[in-house]
C-alpha positions as CSV (number, residue, x, y, z in Angstrom):
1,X,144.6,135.8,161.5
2,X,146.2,136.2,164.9
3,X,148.7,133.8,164.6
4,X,152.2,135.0,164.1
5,X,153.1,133.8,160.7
6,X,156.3,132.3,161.4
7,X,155.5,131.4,165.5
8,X,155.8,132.9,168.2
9,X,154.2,135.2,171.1
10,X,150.6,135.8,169.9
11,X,149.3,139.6,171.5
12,X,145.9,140.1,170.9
13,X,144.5,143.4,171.4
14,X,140.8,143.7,172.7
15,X,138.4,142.4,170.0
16,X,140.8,139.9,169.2
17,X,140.6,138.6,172.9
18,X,136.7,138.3,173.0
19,X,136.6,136.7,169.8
20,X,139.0,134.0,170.8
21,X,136.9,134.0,174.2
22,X,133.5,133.4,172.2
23,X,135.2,131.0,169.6
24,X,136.7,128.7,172.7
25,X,133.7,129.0,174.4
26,X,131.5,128.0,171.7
27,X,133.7,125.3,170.7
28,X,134.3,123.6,174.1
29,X,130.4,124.2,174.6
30,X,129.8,121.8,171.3
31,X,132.5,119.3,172.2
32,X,131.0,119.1,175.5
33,X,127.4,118.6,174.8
34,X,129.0,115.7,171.8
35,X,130.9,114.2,174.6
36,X,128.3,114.4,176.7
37,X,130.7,115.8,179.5
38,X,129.7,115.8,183.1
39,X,131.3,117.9,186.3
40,X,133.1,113.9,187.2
41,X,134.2,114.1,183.4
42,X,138.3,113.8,183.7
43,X,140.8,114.2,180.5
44,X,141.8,111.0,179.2
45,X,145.2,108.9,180.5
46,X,145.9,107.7,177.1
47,X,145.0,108.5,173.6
48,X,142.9,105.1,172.8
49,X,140.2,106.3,170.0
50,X,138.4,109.4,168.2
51,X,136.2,110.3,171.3
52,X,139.7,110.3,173.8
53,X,140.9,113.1,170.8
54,X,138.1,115.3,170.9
55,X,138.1,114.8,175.0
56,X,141.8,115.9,174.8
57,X,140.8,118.7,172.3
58,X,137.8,119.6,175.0
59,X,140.4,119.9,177.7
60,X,143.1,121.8,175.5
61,X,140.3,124.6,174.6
62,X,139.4,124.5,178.3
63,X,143.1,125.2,179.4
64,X,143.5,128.0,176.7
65,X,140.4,129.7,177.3
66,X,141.2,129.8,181.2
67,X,144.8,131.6,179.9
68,X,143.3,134.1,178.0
69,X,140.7,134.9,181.3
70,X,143.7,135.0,183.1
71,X,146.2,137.2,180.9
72,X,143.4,139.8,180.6
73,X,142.3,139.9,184.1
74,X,146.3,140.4,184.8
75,X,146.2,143.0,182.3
76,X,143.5,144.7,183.7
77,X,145.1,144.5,187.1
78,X,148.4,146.5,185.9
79,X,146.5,149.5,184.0
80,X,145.2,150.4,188.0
């Protein structure tokens, strides 16, 4: 529902932001208890079978979860 219909910049307002944070984090949460990822866990070189997907789907969620923290802690930084 957030999703631009045809592409683009996505803006999400407040809610929308937490329930993209809870959604990721949930998600990466039940990838990474599947997976069975560790702190020495790294994202896979190549693309070899269903478990290097959802690895690469683990890391994905991880990288737009930490871009979301980051747009709204810059966000919060330019209302001061």
């Amino acid at each position: 529902a957030t999703r631009p219909a045809d592409g683009g910049e996505v803006r999400l307002d407040t809610d929308q932001a937490g329930a993209w944070l809870r959604t990721s984090n949930d998600l990466r949460l039940a990838l990474g208890t599947r997976l069975d990822i560790t702190e020495d866990s790294e994202p896979p070189e190549e693309i070899a079978d269903e478990s290097d997907h959802q690895l690469a789907v683990y890391y994905w969620l991880t990288a737009v979860q930490g871009s979301l923290v980051d747009a709204l802690v810059a966000g919060r930084a330019g209302r001061r």
